[in-house]
Rosetta silent file (secondary structure, phi, psi, omega in degrees, C-alpha in Angstrom):
SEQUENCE: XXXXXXXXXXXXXXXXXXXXXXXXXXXXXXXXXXXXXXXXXXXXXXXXXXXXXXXXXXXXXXXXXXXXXXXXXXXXXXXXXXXXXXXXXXXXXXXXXXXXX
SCORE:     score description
SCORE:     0.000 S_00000001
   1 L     0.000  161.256 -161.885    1.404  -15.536  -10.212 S_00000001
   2 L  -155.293  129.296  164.757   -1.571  -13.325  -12.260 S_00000001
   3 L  -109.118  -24.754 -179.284   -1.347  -10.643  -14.593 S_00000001
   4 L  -131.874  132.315  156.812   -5.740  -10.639  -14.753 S_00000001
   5 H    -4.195  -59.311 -177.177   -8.127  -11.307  -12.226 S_00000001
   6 H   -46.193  -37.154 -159.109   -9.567  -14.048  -14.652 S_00000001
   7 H   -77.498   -8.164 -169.085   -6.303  -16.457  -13.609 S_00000001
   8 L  -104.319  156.733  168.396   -7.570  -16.424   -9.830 S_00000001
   9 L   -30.729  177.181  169.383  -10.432  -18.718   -8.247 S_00000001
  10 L   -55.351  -54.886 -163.700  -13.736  -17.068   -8.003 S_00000001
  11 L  -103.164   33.121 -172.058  -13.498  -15.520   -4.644 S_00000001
  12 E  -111.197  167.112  164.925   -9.618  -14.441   -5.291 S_00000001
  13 L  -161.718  115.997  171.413   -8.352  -11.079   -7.062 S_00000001
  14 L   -39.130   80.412 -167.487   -4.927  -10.525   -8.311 S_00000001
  15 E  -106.606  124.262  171.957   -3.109   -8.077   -6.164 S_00000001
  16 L    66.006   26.996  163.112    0.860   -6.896   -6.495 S_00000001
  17 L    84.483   32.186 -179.877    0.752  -10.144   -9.666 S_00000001
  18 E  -138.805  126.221  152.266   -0.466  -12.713   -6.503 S_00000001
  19 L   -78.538  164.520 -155.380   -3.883  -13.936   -5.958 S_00000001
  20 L  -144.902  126.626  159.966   -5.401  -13.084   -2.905 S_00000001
  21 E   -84.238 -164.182 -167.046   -8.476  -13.663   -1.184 S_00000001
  22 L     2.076   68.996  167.271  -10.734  -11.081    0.397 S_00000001
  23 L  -102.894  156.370  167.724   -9.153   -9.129   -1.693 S_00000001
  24 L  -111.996  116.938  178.726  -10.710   -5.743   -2.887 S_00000001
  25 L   -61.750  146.252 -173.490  -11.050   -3.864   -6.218 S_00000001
  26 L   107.832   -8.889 -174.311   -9.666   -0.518   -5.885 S_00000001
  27 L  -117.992 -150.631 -132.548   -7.220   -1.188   -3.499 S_00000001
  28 L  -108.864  125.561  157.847   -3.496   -0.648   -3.548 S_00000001
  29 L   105.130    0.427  144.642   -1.838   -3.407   -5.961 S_00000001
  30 E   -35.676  101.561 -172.125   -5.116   -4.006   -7.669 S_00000001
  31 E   -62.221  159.085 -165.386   -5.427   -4.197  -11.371 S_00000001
  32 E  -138.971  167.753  144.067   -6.494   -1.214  -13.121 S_00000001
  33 L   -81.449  -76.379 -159.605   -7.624    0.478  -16.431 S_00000001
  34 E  -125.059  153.116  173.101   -8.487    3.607  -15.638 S_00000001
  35 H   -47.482  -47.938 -159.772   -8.360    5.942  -12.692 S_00000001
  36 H   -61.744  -11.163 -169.835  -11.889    5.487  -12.034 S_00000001
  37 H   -95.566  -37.724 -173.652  -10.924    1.605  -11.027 S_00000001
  38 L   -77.763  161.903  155.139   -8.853    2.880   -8.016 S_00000001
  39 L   -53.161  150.698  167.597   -9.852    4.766   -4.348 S_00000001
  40 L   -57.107  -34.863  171.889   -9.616    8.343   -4.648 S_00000001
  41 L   -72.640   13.958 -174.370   -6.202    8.067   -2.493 S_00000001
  42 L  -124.637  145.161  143.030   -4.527    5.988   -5.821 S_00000001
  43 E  -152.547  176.927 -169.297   -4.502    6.175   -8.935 S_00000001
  44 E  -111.475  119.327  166.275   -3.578    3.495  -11.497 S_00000001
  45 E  -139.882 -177.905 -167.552   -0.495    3.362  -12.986 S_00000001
  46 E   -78.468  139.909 -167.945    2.390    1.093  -14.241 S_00000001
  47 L   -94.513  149.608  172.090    4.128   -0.063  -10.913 S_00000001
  48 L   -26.424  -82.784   77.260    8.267   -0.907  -11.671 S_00000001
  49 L    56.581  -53.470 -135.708    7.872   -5.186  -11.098 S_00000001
  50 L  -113.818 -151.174 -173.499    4.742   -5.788  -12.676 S_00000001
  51 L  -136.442  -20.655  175.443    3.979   -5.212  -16.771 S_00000001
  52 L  -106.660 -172.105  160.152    0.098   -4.042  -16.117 S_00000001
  53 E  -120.127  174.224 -175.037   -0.834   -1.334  -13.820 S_00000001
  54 E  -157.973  139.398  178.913   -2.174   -1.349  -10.443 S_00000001
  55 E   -46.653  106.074  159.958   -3.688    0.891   -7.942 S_00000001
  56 E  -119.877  139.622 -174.093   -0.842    3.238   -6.222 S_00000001
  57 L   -62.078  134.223  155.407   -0.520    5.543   -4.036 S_00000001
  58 L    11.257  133.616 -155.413    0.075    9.181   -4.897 S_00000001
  59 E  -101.248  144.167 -163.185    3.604    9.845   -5.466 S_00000001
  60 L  -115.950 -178.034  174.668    5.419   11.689   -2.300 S_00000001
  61 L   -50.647  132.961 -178.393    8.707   13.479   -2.000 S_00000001
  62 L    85.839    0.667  174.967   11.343   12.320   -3.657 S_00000001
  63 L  -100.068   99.657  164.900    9.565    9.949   -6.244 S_00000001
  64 L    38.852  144.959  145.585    8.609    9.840   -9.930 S_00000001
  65 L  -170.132  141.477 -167.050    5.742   11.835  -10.471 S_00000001
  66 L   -53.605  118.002 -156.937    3.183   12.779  -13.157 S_00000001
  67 L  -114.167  130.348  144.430    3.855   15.951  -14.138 S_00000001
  68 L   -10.862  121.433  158.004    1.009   18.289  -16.283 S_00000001
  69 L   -76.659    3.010  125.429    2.219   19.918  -19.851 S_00000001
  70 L   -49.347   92.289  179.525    0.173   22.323  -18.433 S_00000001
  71 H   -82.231  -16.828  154.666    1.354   24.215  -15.487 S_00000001
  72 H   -63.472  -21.919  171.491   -2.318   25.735  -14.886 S_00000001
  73 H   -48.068  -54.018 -168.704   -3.104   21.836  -14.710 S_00000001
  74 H   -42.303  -38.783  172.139   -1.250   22.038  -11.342 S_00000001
  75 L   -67.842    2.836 -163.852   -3.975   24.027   -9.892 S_00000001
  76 L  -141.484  139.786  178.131   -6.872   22.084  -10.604 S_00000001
  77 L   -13.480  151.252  148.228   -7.346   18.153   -8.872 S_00000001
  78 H   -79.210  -13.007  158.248   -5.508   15.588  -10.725 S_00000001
  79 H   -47.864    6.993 -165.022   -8.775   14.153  -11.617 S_00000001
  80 H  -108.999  -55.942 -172.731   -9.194   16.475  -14.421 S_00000001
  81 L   -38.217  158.896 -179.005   -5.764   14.324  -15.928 S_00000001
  82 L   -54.169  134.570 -179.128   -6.453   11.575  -18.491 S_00000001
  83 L   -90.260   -4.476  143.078   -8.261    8.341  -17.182 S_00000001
  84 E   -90.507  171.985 -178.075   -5.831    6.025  -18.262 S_00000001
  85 L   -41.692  136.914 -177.908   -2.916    3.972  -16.399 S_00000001
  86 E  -109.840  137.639  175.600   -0.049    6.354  -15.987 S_00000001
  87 L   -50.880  -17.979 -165.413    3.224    5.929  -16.006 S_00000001
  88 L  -165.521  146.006 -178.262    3.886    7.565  -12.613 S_00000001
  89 L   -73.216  169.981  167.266    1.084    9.104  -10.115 S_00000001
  90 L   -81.908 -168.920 -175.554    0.653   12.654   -9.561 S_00000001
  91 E   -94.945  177.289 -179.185    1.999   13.877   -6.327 S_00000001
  92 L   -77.738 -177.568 -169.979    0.301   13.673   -3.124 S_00000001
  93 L   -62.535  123.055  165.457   -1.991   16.579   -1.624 S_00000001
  94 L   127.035  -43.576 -166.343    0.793   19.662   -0.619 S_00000001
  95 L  -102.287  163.690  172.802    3.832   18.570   -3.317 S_00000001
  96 L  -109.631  134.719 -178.706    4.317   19.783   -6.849 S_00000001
  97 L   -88.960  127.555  179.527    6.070   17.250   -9.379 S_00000001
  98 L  -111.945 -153.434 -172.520    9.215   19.202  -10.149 S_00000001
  99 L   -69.699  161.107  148.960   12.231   18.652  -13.281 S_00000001
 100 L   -85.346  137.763  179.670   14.776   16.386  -11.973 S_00000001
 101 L   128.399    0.000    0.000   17.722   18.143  -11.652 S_00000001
């Protein structure tokens, strides 16, 4: 088990809280900071399981999802959103995150 990179061999990277080899940063279960640490199809937030965040995908129908306090937000990328880990992703390309309920 891993919560940082640092705990894995050299040529390892902590992915989903397991080291891994030929593993990659950026990819899905990756630790993150910031957005800017993930692929453009991700973003980094806290996943349910782990205590850090990690690069996940986009959130789809029916999940959690980041929602703007801004509803003009909706219209513009979510890369314009805040560049740290989020609790929950925005939605994928097509959905809108709506209230529950």
């Amino acid at each position: 088990n891993c919560t940082r990179d640092g705990e894995c061999y050299s040529d390892h990277l902590c992915i989903w809280g397991q080291c891994e080899v030929s593993a990659v940063k950026g990819q899905t279960g990756s630790i993150c900071e910031q957005q800017r640490d993930c692929r453009a199809d991700l973003c980094c937030a806290f996943y349910t399981y782990l205590l850090f965040p990690v690069c996940i995908p986009l959130s789809t129908k029916g999940r959690p999802c980041h929602d703007p306090r801004h509803r003009l937000l909706d219209l513009i990328t979510w890369e314009m959103e805040p560049e740290e880990a989020l609790e929950h992703c925005p939605c994928s390309k097509g959905l809108m995150c709506q209230p529950e309920g």
